[in-house]
C-alpha positions in Angstrom: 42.4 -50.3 16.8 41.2 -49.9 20.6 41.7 -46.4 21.4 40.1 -43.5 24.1 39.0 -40.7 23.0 39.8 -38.5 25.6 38.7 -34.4 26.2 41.7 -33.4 24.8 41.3 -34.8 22.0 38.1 -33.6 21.5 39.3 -29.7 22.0 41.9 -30.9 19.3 39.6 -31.5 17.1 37.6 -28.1 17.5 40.7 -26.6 17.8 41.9 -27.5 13.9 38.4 -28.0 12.6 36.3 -25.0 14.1 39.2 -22.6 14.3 38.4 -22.3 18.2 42.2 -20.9 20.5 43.3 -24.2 22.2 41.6 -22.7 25.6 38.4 -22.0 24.0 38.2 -25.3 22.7 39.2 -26.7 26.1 36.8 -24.8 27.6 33.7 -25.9 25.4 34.4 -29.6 25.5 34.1 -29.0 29.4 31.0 -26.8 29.4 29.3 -29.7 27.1 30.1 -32.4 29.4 29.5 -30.8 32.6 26.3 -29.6 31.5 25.6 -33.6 30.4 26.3 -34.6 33.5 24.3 -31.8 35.6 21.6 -32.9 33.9 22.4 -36.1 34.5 22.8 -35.9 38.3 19.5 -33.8 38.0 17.7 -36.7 37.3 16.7 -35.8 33.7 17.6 -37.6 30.1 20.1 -36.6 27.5 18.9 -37.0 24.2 22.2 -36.3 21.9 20.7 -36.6 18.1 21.8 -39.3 15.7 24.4 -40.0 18.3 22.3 -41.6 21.3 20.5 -41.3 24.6 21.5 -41.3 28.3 19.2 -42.5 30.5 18.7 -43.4 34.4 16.9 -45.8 36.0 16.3 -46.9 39.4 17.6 -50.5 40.6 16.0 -52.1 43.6 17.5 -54.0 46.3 18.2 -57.8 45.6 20.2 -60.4 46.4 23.1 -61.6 44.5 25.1 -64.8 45.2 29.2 -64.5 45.4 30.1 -67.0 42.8 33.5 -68.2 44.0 31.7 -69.1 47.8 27.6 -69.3 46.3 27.1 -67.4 49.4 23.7 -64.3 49.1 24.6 -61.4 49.3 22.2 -58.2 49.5 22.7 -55.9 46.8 21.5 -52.2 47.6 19.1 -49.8 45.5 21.1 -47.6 43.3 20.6 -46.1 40.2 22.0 -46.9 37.1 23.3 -44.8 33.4 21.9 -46.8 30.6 23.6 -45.6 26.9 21.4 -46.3 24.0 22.8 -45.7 20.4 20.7 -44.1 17.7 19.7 -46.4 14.3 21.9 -43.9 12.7 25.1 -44.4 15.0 24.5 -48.5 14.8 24.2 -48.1 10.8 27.5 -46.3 10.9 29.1 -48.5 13.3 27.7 -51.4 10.9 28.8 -50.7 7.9 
């Protein structure tokens, strides 16, 4: 029941469903999730709809505690992707 979706299945599925060549489909599954991720790195938001939403946000510095030893340990600023599903995607994953 636990299995990837990877990008070539993806350019399978254009590939039977859309009638795309094999390298076409490829090729598309690529240019959509480079230009995801450009955006991404840009520092904008991906709104996919009734799939979900990609957003970033900004962590500051804190300090964590190892929890084998208890020792602190600073934690730096970095910034974060936070995926949230549509209502529509959590009604189908629901039902």
């Amino acid at each position: 029941m636990s299995q990837t979706i990877t990008r070539a299945d993806l350019a399978e599925v254009l590939y039977e469903e859309v009638g795309l060549s094999r390298a076409e489909s490829a090729e598309f599954v690529d240019d959509i999730l480079n230009e995801i991720s450009d955006a991404l790195v840009d520092g904008e938001n991906v709104k996919i709809s009734s799939f979900g939403s990609f957003t970033l946000r900004d962590k500051k510095e804190r300090v964590g505690r190892n929890p084998k030893t208890g020792e602190e340990v600073p934690i730096t600023p970095r910034r974060v992707l936070i995926f949230r599903a549509s209502h529509i995607l959590k009604e189908k994953m629901n039902k």
